[in-house]
C-alpha positions in Angstrom: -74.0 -27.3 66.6 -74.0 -29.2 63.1 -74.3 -32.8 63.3 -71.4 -33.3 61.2 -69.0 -31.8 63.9 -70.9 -34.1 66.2 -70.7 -37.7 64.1 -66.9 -36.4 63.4 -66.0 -36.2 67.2 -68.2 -38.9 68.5 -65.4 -41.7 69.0 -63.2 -38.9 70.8 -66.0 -38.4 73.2 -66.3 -42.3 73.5 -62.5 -42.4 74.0 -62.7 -39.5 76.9 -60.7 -37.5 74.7 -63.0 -34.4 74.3 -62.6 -30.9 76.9 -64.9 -30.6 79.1 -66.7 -27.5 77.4 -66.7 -29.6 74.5 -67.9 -33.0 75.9 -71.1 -30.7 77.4 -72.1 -29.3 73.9 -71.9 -32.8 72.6 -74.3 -34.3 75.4 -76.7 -30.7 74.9 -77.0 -32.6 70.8 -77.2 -36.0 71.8 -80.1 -35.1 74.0 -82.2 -34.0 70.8 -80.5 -35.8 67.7 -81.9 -38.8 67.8 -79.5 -39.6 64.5 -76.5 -38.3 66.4 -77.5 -40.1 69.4 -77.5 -43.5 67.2 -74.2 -43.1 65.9 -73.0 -43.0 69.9 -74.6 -46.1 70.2 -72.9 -47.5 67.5 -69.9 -46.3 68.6 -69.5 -47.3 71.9 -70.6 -50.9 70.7 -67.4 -51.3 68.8 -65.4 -49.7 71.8 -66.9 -52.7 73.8 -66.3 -54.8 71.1 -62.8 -53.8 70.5 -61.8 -53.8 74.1 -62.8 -57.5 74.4 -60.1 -58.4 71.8 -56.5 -58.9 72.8 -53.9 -56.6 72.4 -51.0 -57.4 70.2 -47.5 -55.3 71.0 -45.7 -54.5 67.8 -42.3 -56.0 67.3 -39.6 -53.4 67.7 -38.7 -54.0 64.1 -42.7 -52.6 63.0 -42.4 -50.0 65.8 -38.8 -48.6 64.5 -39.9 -49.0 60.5 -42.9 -47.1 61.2 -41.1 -44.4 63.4 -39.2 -44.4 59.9 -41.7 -43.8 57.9 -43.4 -40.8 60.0 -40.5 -39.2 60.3 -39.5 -38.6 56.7 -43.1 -38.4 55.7 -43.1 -35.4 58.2 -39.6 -33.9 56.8 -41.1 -34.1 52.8 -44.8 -32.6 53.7 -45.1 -29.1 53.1 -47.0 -27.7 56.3 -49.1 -24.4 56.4 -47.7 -21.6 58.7 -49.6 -20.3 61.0 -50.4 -17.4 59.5 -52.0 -19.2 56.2 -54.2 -21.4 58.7 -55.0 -18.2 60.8 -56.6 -16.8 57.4 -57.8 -19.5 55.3 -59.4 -21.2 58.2 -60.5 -19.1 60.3 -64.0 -21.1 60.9 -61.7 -24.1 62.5 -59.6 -22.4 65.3 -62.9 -20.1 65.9 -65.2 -23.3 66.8 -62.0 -24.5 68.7 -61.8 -21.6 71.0 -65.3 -20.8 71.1 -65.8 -25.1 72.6 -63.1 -24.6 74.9 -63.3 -21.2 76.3 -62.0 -22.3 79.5 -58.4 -24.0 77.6 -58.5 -21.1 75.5 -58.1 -19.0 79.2 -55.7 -21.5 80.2 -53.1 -21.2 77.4 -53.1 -17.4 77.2 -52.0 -17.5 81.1 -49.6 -20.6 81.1 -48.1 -18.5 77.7 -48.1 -15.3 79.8 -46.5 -16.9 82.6 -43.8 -19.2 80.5 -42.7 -15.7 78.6 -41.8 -14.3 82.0 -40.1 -17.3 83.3 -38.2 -17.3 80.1 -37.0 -13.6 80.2 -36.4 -14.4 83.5 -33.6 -17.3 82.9 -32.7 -15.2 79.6 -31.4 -12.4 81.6 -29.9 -14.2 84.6 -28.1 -16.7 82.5 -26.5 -13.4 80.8 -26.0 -12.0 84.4 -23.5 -14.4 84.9 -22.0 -15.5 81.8 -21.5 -14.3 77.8 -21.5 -17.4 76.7 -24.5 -20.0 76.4 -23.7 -23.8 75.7 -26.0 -25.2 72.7 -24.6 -28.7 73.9 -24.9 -30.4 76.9 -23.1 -33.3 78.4 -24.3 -36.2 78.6 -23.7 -38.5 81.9 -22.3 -41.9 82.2 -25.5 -44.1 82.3 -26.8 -45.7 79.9 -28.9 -44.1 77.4 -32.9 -44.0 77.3 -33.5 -44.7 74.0 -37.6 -43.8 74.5 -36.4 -40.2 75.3 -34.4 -39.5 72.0 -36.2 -37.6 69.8 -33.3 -37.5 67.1 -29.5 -37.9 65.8 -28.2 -34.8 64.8 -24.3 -36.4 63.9 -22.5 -39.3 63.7 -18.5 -38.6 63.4 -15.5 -40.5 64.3 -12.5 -39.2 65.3 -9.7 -39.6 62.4 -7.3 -42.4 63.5 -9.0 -43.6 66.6 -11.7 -46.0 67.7 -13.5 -42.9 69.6 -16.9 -41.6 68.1 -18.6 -38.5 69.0 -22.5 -38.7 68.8 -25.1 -35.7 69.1 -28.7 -36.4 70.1 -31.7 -34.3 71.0 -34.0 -35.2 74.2 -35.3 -32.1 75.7 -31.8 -30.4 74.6 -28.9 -31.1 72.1 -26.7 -33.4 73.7 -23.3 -35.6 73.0 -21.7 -38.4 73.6 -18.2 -39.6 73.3 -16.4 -42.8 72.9 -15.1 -45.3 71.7 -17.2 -48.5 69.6 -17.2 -50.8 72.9 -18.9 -48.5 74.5 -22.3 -48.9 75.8 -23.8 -46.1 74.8 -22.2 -45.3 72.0 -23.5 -48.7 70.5 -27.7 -47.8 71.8 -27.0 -44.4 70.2 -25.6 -46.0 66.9 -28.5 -48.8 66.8 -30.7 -45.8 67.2 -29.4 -44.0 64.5 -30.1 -46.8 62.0 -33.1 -47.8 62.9 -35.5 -44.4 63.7 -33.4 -41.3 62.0 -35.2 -38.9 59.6 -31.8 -38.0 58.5 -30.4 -40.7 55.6 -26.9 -39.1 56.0 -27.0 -39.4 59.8 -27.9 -43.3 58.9 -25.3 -43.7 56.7 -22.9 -42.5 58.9 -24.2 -45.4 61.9 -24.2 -47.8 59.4 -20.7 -46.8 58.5 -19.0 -47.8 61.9 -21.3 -50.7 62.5 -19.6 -52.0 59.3 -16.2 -51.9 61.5 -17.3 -54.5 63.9 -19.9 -56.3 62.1 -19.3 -59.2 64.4 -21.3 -58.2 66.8 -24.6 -59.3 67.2 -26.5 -56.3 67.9 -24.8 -54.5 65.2 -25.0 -57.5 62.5 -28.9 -57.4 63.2 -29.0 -53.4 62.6 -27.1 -54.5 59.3 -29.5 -56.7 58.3 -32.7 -54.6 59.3 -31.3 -51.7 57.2 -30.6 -53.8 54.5 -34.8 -54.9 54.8 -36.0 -51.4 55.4 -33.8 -48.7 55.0 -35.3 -46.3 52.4 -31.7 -45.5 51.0 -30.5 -47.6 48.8 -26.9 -45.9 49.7 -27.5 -47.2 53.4 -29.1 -50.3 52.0 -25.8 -51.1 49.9 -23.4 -50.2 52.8 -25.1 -52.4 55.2 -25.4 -55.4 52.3 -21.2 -55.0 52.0 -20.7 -55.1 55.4 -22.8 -58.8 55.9 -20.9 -60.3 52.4 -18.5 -62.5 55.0 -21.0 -63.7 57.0 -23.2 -65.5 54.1 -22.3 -69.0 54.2 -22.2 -69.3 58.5 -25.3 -66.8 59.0 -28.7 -68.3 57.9 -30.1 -65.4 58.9 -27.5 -62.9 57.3 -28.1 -65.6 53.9 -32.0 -65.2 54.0 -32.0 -61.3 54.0 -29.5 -61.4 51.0 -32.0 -63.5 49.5 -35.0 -61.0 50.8 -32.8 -57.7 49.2 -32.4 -59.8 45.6 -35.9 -60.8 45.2 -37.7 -57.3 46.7 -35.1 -54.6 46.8 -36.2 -51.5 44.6 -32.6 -50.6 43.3 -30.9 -52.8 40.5 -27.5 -52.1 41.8 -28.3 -53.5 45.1 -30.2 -56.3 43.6 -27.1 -57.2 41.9 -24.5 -57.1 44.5 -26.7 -59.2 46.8 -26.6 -61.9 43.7 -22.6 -61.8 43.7 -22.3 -62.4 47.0 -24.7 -65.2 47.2 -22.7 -67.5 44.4 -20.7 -68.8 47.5 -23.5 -70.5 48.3 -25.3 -71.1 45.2 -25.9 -75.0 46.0 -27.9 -74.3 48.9 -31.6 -74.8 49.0 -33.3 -72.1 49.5 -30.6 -70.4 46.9 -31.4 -72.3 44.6 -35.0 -72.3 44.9 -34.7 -68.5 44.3 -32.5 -68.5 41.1 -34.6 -70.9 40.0 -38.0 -67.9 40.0 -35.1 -65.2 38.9 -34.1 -67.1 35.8 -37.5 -68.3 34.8 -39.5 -64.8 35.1 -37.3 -62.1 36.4 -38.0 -58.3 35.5 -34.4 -57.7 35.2 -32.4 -59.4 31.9 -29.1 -59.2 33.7 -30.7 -60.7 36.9 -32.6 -63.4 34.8 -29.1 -64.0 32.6 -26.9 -64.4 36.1 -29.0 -67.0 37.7 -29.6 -68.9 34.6 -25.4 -68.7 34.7 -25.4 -69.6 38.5 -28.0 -72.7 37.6 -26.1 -74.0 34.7 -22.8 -74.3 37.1 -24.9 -76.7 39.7 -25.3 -80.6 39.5 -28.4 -81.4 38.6 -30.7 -82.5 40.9 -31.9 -86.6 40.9 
């Protein structure tokens, strides 16, 4: 065994996360690489270093964003099939099977034994009925957001408060009704926040902009605006918080977060036309202020300077 396979997997043995065949050809090194046997110790110092520190939870909005970003880093990276990897790297899956015989054994039978089972339910399914159901149900309770792997639609009935929603857990499933519901609303706020799928957010942020009033919706709003990587979502969301500027702090600072960071000039723009209500506040002004002294943008730079010139001047 090469000692760069060794130093590679030498915090995965510290972290218990090796198979046992593998663990035991990693000891069998250790034993006579005293280099190898240094970088463990090294290791597992930082492990008792890093376990002394506290741990620090990750605000949902961190958690959701980076769910975010996975997910649409995963949909725009082209992957290698299985048949590329099977013949270009052929040395990686032969050390893998050749450190784990005993998983390899293990998969081939739990394989064998899952293609029966699922001939098995193939063919009595079709004993009893033609027809199979890609969607199921779902029940009453409230939804567990943890076990939603995805939103594949958002769509609301034409005329009607009702909404029909489709999600994947294990299976496709759907719910159905109307905005007050309960779990229409999680599904919705789930949507927004952790969908790959920027037409699937558009389409949450869409009804949330029908009862932007409500709390849990209004802070969606404003976390799309923040982080949303659409600036189509971003600019639906920043509409649907205008009326809510001058009683919202919190609505009025991420206006003033999408004019001074947001990427797109158009949604740089709006965000400055519906801040003019409140122009003469502070932390408004404080912000034109940088815009019309050193903004990248002329027409930002020339609008503020406007805004400026239409406010008493300070004492």
């Amino acid at each position: 065994m090469k000692c760069d396979w060794v130093q590679q997997n030498i915090l995965f043995y510290v972290y218990n996360e090796l198979e046992d065949d593998a663990r035991y050809e990693v000891e069998q090194h250790l034993a006579r690489c005293p280099e190898c046997a240094g970088e463990l110790k090294a290791a597992r110092k930082f492990h008792t270093t890093m376990s002394q520190s506290p741990v620090t939870e990750p605000t949902p909005n961190l958690l959701a964003a980076s769910r975010m970003r996975l997910q649409e880093a995963l949909e725009t990276t082209s992957q290698g099939g299985f048949l590329r990897r099977l013949i270009l790297e052929p040395g990686v899956w032969l050390r893998q099977i050749r450190m784990a015989p005993a998983l390899t054994a293990a998969i081939f039978i739990v394989g064998f034994g899952g293609g029966i089972g699922a001939t098995y339910n193939y063919m009595a399914g079709h004993a009893t009925s033609p027809y199979v159901s890609q969607v199921t149900p779902v029940s009453q309770s409230p939804v567990d957001a943890a076990a939603i792997t995805g939103i594949r639609s958002v769509t609301q009935e034409p005329g009607s408060n009702q909404v029909s929603i489709k999600y994947d857990t294990i299976s496709t499933q759907e719910a159905q009704g109307s905005l007050n519901d309960q779990r229409i609303q999680q599904l919705l706020l789930y949507a927004a926040r952790n969908n790959y799928n920027s037409g699937v957010r558009m389409d949450s942020v869409g009804l949330m902009t029908q009862n932007p009033s409500d709390t849990h919706f209004r802070d969606a709003l404003m976390y799309a605006l923040q982080y949303d990587t659409n600036p189509g979502v971003r600019f639906k969301a920043l509409d649907a918080l205008g009326p809510y500027v001058k009683d919202d702090t919190r609505v009025r600072d991420s206006l003033l977060q999408a004019l001074v960071n947001d990427s797109n000039p158009g949604v740089r723009t709006e965000a400055l036309r519906m801040l003019e209500p409140v122009k003469a506040d502070g932390s408004v002004r404080g912000v034109l202020m940088t815009l019309a002294a050193k903004d990248s943008s002329q027409y930002i730079k020339s609008q503020a300077r406007t805004l400026l010139a239409q406010l008493p001047e300070i004492d």
